[in-house]
C-alpha positions in Angstrom: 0.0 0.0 0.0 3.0 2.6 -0.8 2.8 5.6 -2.8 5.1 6.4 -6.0 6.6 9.6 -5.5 4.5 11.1 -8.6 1.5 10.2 -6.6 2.9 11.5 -2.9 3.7 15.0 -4.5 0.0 15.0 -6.1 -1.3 14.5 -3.0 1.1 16.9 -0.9 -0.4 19.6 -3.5 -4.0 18.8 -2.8 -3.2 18.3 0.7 -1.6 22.3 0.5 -4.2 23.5 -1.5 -6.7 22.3 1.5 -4.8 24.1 4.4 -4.6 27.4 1.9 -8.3 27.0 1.9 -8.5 26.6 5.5 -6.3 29.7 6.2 -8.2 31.6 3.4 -11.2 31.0 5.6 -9.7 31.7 8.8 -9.6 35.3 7.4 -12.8 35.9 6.6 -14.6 34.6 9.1 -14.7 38.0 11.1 -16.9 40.6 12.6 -16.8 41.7 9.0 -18.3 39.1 7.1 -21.6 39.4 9.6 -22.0 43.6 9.6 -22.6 44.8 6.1 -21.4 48.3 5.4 -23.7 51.3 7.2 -25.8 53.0 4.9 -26.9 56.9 6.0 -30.7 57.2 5.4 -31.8 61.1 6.2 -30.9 61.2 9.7 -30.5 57.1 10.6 -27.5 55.1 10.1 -28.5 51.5 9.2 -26.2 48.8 9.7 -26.9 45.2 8.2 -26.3 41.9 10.4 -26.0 38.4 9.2 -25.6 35.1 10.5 -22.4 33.7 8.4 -21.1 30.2 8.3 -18.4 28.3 6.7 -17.8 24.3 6.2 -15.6 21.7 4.6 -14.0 18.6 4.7 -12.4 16.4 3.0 -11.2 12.6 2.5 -8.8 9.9 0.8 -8.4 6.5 1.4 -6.4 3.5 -0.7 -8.1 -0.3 -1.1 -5.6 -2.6 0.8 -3.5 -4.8 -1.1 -5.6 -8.6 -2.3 -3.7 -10.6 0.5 -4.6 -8.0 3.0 -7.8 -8.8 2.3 -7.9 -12.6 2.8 -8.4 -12.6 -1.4 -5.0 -14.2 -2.9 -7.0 -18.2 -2.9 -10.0 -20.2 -2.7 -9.9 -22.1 0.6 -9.3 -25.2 -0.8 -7.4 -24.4 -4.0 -4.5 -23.1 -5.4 -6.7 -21.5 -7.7 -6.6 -17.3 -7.6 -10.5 -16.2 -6.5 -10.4 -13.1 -9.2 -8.4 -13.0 -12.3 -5.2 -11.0 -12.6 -6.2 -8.0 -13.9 -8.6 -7.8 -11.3 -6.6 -7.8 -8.6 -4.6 -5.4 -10.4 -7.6 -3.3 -10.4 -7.9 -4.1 -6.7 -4.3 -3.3 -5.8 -4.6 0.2 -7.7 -7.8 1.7 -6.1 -7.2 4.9 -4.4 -9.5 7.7 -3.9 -10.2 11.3 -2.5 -12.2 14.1 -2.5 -13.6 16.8 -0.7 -16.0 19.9 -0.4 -17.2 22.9 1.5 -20.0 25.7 1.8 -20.8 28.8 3.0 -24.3 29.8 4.1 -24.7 33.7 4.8 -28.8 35.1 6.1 -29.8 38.0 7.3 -31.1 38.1 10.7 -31.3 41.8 11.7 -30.8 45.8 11.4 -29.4 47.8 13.4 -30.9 51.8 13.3 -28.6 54.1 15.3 -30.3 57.6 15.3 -29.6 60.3 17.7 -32.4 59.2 19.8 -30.6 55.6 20.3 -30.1 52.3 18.8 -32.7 49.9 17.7 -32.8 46.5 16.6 -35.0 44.9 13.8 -34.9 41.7 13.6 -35.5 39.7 9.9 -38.2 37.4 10.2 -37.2 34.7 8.7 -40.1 33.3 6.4 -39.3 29.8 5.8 -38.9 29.1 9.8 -42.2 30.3 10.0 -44.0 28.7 7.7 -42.4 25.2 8.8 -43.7 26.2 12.4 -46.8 26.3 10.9 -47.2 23.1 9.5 -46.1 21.5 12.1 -49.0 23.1 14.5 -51.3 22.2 11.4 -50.2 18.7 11.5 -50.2 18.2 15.2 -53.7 19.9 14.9 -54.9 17.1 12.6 -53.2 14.2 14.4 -55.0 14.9 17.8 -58.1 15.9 16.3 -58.5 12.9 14.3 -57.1 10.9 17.3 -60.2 12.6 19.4 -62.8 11.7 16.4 -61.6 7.7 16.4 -62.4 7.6 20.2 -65.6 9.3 20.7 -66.9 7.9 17.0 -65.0 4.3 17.5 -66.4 3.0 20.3 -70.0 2.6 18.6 -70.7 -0.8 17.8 
């Protein structure tokens, strides 16, 4: 299960490009990236906030070599289990990958005036509407759980 050299620098690159990621990330993940910029309207300075998040991760992994696996012969036989270029296929299999995300929403305003500073929150549709249908749906469940007893129990 060793590397060729071609194939340790490939992954030394990848594995480099990952932690410049990380460190790219590192940097913005400040005050900055969850205030927006003030904007002046007439005598109110409004200042945007968001929630921000980032994620990633990532993965490699190599298929262990055929008598690693218990593979090489039948039980009973001298007689290989796969053919050769199978377990060349076997011995070769390597793989990797990764991937990441940012989610940014907004979840408020802040209005300094001279009076003082307020907070507006965003309501955030979605949340509401799923809040909804869930009080809908538990609604439904203990109604109809209410109609099966009292309309059930007539025989």
């Amino acid at each position: 299960m060793s590397l060729t050299k071609g194939e340790a620098m490939d992954m030394e690159k990848e594995i480099q490009k990952l932690l410049d990621a990380v460190a790219d990330l590192r940097h913005k993940a400040n005050a900055n990236a969850c205030f927006g910029e003030p904007v002046l309207v007439e005598d109110c300075v409004v200042i945007p906030v968001a929630s921000v998040s980032y994620g990633f991760g990532a993965g490699i992994g190599q298929c262990p070599r055929m008598e690693d696996m218990g593979m090489r012969k039948a039980p009973d036989t001298e007689e290989p289990k796969v053919t050769e270029q199978e377990e060349n296929d076997i011995d070769s299999g390597k793989g990797g990958g990764g991937g990441g995300g940012a989610s940014a929403r907004p979840i408020a305003a802040l209005e300094v005036t001279s009076k003082g500073v307020r907070v507006e929150p965003v309501m955030d549709e979605q949340k509401l509407a799923l809040a909804g249908a869930l009080l809908i749906g538990w609604n439904v469940f203990w109604l109809a759980r209410a109609l099966i007893k009292i309309f059930g129990q007539q025989d």
